[in-house]
Wavefront OBJ file of the C-alpha trace (Angstrom):
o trace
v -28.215 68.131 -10.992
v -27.350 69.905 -7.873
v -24.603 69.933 -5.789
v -25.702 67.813 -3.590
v -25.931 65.032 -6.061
v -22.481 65.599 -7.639
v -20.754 65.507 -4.035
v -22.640 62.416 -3.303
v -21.290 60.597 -6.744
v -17.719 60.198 -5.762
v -18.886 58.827 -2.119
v -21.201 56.109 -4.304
v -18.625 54.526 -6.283
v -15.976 54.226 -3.816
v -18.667 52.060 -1.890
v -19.270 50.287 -5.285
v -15.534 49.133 -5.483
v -15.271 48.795 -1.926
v -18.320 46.216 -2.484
v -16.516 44.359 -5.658
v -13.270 44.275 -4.017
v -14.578 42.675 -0.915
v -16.751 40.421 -2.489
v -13.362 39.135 -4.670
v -11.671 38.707 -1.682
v -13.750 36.651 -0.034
v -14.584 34.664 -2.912
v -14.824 31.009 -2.038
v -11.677 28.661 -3.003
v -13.731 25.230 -3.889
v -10.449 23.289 -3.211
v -10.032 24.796 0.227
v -13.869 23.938 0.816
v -13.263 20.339 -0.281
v -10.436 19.841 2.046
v -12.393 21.533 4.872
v -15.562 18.604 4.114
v -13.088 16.081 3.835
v -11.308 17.039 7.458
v -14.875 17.068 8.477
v -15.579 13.559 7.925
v -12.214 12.105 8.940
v -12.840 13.995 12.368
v -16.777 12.014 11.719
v -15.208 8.977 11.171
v -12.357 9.524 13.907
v -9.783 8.947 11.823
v -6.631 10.967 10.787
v -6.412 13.685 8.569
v -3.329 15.188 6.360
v -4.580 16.957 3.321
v -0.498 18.329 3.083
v 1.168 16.614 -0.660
v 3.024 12.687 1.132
v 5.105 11.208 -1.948
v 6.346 8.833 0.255
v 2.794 6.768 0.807
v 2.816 6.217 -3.408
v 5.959 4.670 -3.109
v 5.023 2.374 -0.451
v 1.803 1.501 -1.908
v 3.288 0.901 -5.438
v 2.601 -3.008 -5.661
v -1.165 -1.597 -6.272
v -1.578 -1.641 -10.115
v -3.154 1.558 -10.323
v -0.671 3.116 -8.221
v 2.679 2.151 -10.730
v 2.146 5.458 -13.029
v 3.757 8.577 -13.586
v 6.827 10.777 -14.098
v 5.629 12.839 -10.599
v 2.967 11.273 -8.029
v 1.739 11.943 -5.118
v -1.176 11.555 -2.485
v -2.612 14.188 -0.803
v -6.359 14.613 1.882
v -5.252 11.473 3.374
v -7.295 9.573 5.682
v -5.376 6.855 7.922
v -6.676 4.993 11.103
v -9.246 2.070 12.783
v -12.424 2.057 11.106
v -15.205 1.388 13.635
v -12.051 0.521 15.623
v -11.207 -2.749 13.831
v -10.783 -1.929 9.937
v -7.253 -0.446 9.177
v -7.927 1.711 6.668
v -6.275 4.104 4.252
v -7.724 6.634 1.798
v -6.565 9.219 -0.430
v -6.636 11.857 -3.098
v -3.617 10.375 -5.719
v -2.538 12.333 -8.745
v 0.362 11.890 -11.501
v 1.766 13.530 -14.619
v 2.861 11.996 -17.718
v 5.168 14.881 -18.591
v 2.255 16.353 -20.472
v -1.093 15.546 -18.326
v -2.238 15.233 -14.915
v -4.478 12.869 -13.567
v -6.417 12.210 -10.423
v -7.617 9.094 -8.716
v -8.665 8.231 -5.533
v -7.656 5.233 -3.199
v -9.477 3.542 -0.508
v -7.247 0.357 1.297
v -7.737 -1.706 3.833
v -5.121 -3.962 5.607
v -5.902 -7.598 5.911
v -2.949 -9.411 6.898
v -3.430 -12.008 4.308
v -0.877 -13.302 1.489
v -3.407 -13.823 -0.871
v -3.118 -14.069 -4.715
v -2.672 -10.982 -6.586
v -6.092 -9.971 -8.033
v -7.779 -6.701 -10.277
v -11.208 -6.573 -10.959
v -11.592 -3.719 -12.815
v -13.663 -2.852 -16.392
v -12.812 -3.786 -19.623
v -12.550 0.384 -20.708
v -10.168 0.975 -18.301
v -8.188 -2.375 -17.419
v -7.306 -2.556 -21.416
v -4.778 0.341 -20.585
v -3.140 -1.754 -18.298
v -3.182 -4.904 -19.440
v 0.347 -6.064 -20.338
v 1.537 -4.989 -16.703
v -1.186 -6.386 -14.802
v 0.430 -9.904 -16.834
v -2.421 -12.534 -16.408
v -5.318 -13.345 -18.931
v -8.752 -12.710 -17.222
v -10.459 -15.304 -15.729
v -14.115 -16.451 -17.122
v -17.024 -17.178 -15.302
v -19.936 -18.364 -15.582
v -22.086 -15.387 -15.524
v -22.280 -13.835 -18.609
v -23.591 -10.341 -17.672
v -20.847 -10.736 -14.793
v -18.022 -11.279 -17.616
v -19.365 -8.460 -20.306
v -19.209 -5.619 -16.897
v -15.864 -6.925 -15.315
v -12.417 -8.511 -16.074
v -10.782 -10.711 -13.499
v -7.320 -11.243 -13.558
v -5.348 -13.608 -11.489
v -2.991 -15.745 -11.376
v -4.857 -18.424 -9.647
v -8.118 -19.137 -10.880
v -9.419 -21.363 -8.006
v -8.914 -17.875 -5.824
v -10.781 -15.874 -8.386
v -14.007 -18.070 -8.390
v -13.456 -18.256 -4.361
v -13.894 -14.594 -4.636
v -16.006 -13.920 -7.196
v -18.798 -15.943 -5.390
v -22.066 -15.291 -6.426
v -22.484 -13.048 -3.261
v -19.441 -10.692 -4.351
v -20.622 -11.182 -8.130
v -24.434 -9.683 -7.337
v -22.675 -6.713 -5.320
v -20.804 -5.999 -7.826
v -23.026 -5.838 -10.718
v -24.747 -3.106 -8.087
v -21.621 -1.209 -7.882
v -20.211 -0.961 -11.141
v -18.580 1.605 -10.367
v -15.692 0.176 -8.768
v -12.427 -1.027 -9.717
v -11.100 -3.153 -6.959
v -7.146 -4.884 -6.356
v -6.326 -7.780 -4.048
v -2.206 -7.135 -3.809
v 0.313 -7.748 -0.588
v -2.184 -8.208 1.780
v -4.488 -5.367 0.856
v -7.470 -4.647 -0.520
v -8.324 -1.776 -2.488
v -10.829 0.011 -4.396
v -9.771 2.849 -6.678
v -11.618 5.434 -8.233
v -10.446 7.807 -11.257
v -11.732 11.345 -9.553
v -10.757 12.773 -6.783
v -12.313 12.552 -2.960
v -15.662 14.011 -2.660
v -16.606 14.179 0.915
v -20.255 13.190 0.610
v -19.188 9.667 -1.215
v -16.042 9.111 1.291
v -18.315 7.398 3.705
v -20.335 5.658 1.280
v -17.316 4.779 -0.524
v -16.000 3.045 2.803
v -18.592 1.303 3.512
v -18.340 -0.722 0.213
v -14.898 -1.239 1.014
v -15.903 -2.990 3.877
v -18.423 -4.480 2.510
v -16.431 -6.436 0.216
v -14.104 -7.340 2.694
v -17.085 -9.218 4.348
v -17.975 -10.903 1.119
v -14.396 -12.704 0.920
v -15.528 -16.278 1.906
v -13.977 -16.674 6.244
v -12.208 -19.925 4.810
v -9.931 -18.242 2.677
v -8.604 -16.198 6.149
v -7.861 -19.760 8.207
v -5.848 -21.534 4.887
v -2.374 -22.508 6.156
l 1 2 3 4 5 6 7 8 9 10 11 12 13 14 15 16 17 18 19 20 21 22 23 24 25 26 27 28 29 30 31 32 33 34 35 36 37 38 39 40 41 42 43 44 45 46 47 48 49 50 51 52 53 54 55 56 57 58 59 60 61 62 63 64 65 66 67 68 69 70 71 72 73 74 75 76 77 78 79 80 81 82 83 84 85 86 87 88 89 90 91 92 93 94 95 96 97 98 99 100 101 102 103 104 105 106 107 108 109 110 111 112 113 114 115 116 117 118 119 120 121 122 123 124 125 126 127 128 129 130 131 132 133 134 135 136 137 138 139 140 141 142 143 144 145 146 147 148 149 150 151 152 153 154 155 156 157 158 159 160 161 162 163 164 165 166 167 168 169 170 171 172 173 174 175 176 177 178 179 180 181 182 183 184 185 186 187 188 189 190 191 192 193 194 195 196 197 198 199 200 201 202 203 204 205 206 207 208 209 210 211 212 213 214 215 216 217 218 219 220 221 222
């Protein structure tokens, strides 16, 4: 080799570790990313956007079932404002520890000003977990391939058929997908994983979706 070469060797590999070093450096952080999709489709949806750790909006949506776990909670990416300027809406990433695991869930709510009877419509895998809180035997309908994908517990059965019209039933044997809670005036649909920005607006749209499914005479009851 000549001399050339061996003065050019030192030269090569600092630009070789320049290269990795860089390339480390710049190396993309998939959280960040998510958080910069999600702030993208709040600003798409004109709503607000936090995506800084709240452990105050937990504690003020605790009356949601799915919301009443864990030694350390809180929400975090959260969405708040009008929805096509009339829906009130709420979403967020949620997680909680045990003391030995972490979890993650995901909340969409929607304020209806109602005082309707508590409700969970959620699947038999999951709502078996929660069970003894949630307090009320499910309700049966007639629908047998509606009963084996969902259990409906309530308190007032003559709500839950109201409800679970056969409207809401066919949507949800579409959706399966979704756990939903009627609770204070609310109505939710919860999620266990985290936001993903491509299925936030989806995800809303269901939301208020079922909200037009709830039968208009249940909203002028005195």
């Amino acid at each position: 080799m000549n001399n050339n070469g061996l003065s050019t060797l030192p030269f090569l590999i600092l630009i070789v570790v320049l290269v990795i070093v860089f390339s480390r450096g710049h190396k993309s952080d998939p959280e960040q990313k998510r958080r910069e999709d999600l702030a993208a489709v709040a600003r798409k949806l004109r709503l607000q956007f936090n995506f800084k750790s709240d452990f105050d909006l937990p504690n003020k949506l605790s009356f949601l079932t799915w919301l009443k776990r864990g030694l350390i909670s809180y929400a975090y990416n959260v969405f708040h404002g009008y929805y096509l300027s009339q829906h009130l809406v709420t979403i967020f990433d949620y997680t909680f520890s045990d003391g030995k695991y972490s979890y993650y869930w995901s909340a969409y709510v929607l304020e209806m000003k109602t005082n309707f009877p508590d409700m969970v419509i959620s699947h038999e895998t999951r709502e078996s977990r929660f069970a003894e809180a949630l307090g009320p035997s499910h309700v049966t309908f007639e629908s047998a391939e509606f009963s084996r994908a969902f259990r409906v517990r309530t308190g007032d059965k003559k709500f839950a058929f109201a409800v679970c019209n056969s409207e809401m039933m066919e949507f949800l044997l579409a959706n399966q997908d979704l756990t939903v809670e009627i609770r204070s005036g609310v109505l939710a649909v919860l999620f266990e994983d985290w936001l993903r920005p491509e299925k936030v607006e989806p995800n809303l749209s269901r939301l208020i979706e079922i909200r037009k499914l709830l039968p208009h005479y249940l909203f002028t009851k005195t």
